[in-house]
C-alpha positions as CSV (number, residue, x, y, z in Angstrom):
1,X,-84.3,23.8,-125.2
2,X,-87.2,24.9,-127.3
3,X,-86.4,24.1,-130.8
4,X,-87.2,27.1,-133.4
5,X,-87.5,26.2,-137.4
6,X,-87.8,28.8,-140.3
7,X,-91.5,27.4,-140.3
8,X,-91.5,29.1,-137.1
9,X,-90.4,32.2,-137.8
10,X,-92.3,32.5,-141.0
11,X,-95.1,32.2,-139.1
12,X,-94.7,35.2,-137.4
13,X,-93.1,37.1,-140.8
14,X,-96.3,36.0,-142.8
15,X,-98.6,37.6,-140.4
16,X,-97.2,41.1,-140.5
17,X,-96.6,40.8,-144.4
18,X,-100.3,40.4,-144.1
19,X,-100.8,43.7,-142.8
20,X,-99.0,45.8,-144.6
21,X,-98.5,47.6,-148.3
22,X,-94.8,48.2,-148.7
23,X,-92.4,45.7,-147.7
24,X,-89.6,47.8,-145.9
25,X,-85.9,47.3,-146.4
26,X,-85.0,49.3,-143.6
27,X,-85.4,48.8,-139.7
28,X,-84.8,50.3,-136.4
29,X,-85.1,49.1,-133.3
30,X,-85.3,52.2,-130.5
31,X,-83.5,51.9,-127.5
32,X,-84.5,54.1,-124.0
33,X,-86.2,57.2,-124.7
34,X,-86.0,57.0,-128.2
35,X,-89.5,56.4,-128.8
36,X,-90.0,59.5,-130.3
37,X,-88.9,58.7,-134.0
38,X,-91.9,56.0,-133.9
39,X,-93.9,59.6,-133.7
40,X,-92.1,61.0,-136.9
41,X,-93.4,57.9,-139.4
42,X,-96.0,59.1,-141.8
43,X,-98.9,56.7,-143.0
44,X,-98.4,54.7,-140.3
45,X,-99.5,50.9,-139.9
46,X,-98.9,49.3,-135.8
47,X,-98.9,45.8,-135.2
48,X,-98.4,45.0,-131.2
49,X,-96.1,42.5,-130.4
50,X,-99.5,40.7,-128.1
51,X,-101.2,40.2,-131.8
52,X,-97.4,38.3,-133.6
53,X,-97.1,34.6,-133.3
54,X,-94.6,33.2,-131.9
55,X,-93.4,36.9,-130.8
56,X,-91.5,37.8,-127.9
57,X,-93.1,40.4,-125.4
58,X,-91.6,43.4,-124.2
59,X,-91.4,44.0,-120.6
60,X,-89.7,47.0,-120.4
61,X,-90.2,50.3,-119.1
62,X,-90.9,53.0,-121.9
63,X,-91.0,50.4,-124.7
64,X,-94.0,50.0,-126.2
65,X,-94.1,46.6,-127.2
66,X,-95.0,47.5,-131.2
67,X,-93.9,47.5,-134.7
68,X,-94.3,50.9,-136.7
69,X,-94.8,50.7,-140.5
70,X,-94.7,53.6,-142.8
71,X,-92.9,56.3,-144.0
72,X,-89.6,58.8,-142.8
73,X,-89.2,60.9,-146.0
74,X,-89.0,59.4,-148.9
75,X,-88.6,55.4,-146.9
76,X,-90.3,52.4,-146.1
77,X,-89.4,51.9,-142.8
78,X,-90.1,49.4,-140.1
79,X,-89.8,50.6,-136.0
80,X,-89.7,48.7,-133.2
81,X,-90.9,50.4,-130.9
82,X,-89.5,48.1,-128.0
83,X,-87.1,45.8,-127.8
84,X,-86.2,42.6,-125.7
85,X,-83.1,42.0,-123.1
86,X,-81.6,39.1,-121.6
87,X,-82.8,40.9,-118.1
88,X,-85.9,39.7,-119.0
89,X,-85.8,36.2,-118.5
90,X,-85.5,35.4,-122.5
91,X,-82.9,33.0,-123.4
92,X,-80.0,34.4,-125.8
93,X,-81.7,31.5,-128.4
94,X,-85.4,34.0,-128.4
95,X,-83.4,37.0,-128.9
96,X,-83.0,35.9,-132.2
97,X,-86.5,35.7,-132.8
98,X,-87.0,39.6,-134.0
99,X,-84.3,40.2,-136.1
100,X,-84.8,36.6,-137.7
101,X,-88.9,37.9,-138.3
102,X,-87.3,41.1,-139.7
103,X,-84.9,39.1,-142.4
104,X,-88.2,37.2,-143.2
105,X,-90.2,40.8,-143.9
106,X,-87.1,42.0,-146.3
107,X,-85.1,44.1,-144.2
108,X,-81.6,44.4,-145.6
109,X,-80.3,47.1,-143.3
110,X,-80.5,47.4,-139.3
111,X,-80.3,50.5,-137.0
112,X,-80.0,49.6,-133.4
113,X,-80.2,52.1,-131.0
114,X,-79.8,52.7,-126.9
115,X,-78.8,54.0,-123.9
116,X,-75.6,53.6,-122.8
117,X,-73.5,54.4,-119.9
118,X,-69.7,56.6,-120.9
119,X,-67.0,54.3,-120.1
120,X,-64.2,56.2,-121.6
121,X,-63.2,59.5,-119.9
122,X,-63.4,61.5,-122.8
123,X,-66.4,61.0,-123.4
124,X,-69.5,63.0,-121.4
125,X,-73.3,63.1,-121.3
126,X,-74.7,64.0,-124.0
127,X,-72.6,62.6,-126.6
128,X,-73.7,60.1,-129.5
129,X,-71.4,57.2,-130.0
130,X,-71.6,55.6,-133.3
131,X,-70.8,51.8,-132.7
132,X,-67.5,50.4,-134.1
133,X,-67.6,47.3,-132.8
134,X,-68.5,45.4,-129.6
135,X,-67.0,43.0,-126.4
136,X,-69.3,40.5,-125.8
137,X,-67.7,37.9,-123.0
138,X,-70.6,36.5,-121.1
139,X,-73.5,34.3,-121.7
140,X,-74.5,32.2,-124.4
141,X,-74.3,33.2,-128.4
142,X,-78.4,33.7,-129.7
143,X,-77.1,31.3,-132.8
144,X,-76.9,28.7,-129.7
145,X,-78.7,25.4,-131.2
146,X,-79.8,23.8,-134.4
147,X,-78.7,25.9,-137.3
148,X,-81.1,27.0,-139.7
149,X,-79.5,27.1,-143.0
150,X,-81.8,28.9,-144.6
151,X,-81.1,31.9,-143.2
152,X,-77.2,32.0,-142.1
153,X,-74.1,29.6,-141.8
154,X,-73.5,27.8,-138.9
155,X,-69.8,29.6,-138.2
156,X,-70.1,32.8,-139.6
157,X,-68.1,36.1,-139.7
158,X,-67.8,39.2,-137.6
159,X,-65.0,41.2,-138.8
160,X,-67.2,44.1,-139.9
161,X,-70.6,43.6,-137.8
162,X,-70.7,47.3,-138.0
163,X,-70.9,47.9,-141.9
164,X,-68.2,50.5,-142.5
165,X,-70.0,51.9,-145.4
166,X,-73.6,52.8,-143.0
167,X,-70.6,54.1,-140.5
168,X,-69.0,56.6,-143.3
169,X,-72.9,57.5,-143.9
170,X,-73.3,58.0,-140.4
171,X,-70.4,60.4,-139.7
172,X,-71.2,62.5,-142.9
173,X,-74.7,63.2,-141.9
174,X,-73.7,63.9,-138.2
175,X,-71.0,66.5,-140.2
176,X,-73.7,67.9,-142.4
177,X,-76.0,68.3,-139.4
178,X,-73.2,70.3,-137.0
179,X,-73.1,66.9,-134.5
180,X,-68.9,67.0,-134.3
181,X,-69.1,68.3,-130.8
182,X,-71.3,65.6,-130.1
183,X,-70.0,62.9,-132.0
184,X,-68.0,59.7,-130.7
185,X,-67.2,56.2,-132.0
186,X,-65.7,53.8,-130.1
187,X,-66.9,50.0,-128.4
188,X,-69.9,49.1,-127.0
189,X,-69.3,46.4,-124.6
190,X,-72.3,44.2,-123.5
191,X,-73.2,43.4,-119.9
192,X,-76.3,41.2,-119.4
193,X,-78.0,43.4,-116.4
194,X,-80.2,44.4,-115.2
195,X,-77.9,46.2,-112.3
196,X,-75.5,48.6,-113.2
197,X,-72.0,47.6,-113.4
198,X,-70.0,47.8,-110.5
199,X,-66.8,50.6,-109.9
200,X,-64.2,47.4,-110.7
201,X,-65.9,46.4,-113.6
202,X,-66.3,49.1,-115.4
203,X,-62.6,50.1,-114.8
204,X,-61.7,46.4,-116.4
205,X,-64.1,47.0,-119.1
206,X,-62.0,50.1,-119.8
207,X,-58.8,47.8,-120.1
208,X,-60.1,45.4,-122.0
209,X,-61.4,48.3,-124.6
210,X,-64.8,49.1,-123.9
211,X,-65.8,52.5,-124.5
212,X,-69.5,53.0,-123.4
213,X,-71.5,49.9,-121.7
214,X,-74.7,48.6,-121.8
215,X,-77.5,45.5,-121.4
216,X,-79.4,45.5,-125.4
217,X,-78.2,45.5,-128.7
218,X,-75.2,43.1,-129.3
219,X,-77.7,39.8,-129.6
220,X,-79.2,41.6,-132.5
221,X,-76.5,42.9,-134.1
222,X,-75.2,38.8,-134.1
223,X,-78.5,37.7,-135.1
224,X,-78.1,40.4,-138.1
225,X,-74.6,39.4,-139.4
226,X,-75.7,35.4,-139.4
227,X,-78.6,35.9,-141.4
228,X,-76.9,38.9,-143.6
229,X,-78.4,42.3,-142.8
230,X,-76.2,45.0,-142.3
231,X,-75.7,47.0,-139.5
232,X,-75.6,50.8,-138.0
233,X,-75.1,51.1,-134.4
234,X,-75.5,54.3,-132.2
235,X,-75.1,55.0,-128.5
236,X,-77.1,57.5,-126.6
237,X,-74.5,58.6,-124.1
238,X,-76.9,59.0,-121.0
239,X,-74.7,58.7,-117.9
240,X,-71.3,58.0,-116.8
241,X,-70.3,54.4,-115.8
242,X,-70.1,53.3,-112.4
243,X,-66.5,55.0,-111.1
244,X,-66.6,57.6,-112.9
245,X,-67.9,60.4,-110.7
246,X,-69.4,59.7,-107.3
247,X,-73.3,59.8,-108.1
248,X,-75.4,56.8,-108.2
249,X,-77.0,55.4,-111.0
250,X,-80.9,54.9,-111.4
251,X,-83.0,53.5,-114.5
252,X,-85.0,57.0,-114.4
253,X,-82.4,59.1,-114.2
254,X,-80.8,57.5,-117.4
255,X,-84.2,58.1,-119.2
256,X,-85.2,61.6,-117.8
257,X,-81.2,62.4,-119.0
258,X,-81.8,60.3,-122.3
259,X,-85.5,62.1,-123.0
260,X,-82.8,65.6,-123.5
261,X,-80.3,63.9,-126.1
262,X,-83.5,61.9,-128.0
263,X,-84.8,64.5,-130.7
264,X,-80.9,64.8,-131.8
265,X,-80.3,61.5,-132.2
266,X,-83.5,61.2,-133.9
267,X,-82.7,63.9,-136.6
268,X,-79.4,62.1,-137.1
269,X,-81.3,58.7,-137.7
270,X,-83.9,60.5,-139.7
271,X,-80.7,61.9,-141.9
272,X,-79.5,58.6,-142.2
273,X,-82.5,57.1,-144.0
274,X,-83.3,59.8,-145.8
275,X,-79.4,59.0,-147.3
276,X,-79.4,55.1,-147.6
277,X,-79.6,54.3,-151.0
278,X,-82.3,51.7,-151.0
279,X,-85.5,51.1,-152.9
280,X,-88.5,49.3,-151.2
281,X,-90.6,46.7,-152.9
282,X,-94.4,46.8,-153.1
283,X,-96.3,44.2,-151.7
284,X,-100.0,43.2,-151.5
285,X,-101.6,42.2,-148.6
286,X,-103.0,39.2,-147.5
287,X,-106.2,38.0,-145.6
């Protein structure tokens, strides 16, 4: 196993910092068919991923494999624009690697985003699920491996991955905006993928808790709580598990269904920063 140092993070960090004027406390990563909020950001500064060292690259279909810098109203902001899976063929020890980079830059508080298939029956297409908490019962942990002090403890806790405080935020913009009808929150539960999960497994998933299911997300949201960042979850509820009705499931039709729920959950994200009470520092760039 590769071994990865701050030195080797900072590496990466240090060339973005280089590039850029305000040093963000705020990040989101996009998920399916939520590229669109990149397209929002005002004064904008992209770094591709194929220019980082030591970065991951995204393989993806519809992520674009950048960083996004600049404003959404009144915020520094930093977007990826693409994000990285297990599906891949990363390790869960590199899908640390971006959210350790974004502690590095200054980011304090973490939006993660995706698609996500409806596990419990109440729920329908369409719907936004604001992330509680999440079941995570396969594959190694991304804090697998030489801890690096610096940046987290080595046993560290999860009681409230999901900061209550960004989901009170969360629930009072989606009110102020008229999202009730829309508006879920429940558990994401992880499944490595790439397939879709299979009838039985999503109806065990449903014993065991899950409430919508999907292959992104819960790596970085552990990356975030070891190294102290705090974190807002939300599901775009593009299809109905496995089971649920009798259609089959495709990748496009996930994204052609996401593509109609995106500029929703964008304003709700938009809201969201516009409401976070956080002030970015100024920084000067390098050479």
């Amino acid at each position: 196993m590769e071994q990865y140092t701050l030195e080797y993070y900072q590496k990466s960090a240090d060339y973005i910092l280089g590039r850029i004027t305000e040093r963000p406390k705020i990040a989101i990563i996009l998920g399916s068919a939520l590229g669109g909020v990149a397209d929002r950001v005002e004064n904008k500064i992209t770094i591709s991923y194929k220019n980082i060292p030591n970065m991951l690259q995204s393989t993806a279909p519809t992520h674009k494999g950048e960083y996004v810098f600049g404003k959404l109203g009144q915020k520094s902001v930093m977007i990826a624009s693409g994000r990285f899976h297990h599906y891949e063929g990363y390790s869960y020890e590199q899908l640390a690697s971006p959210i350790r980079i974004m502690k590095l830059v200054g980011i304090e508080t973490l939006i993660v985003t995706n698609a996500a298939g409806a596990v419990n029956l109440n729920y329908k297409v369409g719907d936004i699920m604001l992330i509680e908490d999440h079941i995570k019962l396969n594959g190694h942990s991304p804090m697998r491996g030489p801890n690096i002090d610096e940046l987290g403890s080595r046993f560290f806790d999860c009681t409230y991955i999901y900061k209550p405080e960004l989901l009170a935020l969360a629930r009072s913009r989606a009110n102020a905006l008229n999202l009730n009808n829309i508006l879920q929150q429940g558990v994401y539960y992880f499944c490595p993928g790439p397939n879709f999960e299979t009838p039985a497994e999503i109806r065990a998933i449903r014993v065991l808790g899950g409430d919508a299911v999907g292959m992104s997300t819960v790596t970085e949201t552990l990356t975030a709580a070891h190294c102290g960042i705090d974190v807002l979850g939300l599901s775009m509820i593009t299809n109905m598990a496995a089971g649920v009705t009798t259609d089959s499931l495709s990748g496009q039709d996930v994204l052609e269904t996401g593509k109609k729920t995106a500029g929703t959950i964008a304003d709700l994200i938009c809201d969201i920063v516009e409401h976070l009470d956080i002030k970015n520092n100024h920084v000067k760039p390098t050479a």
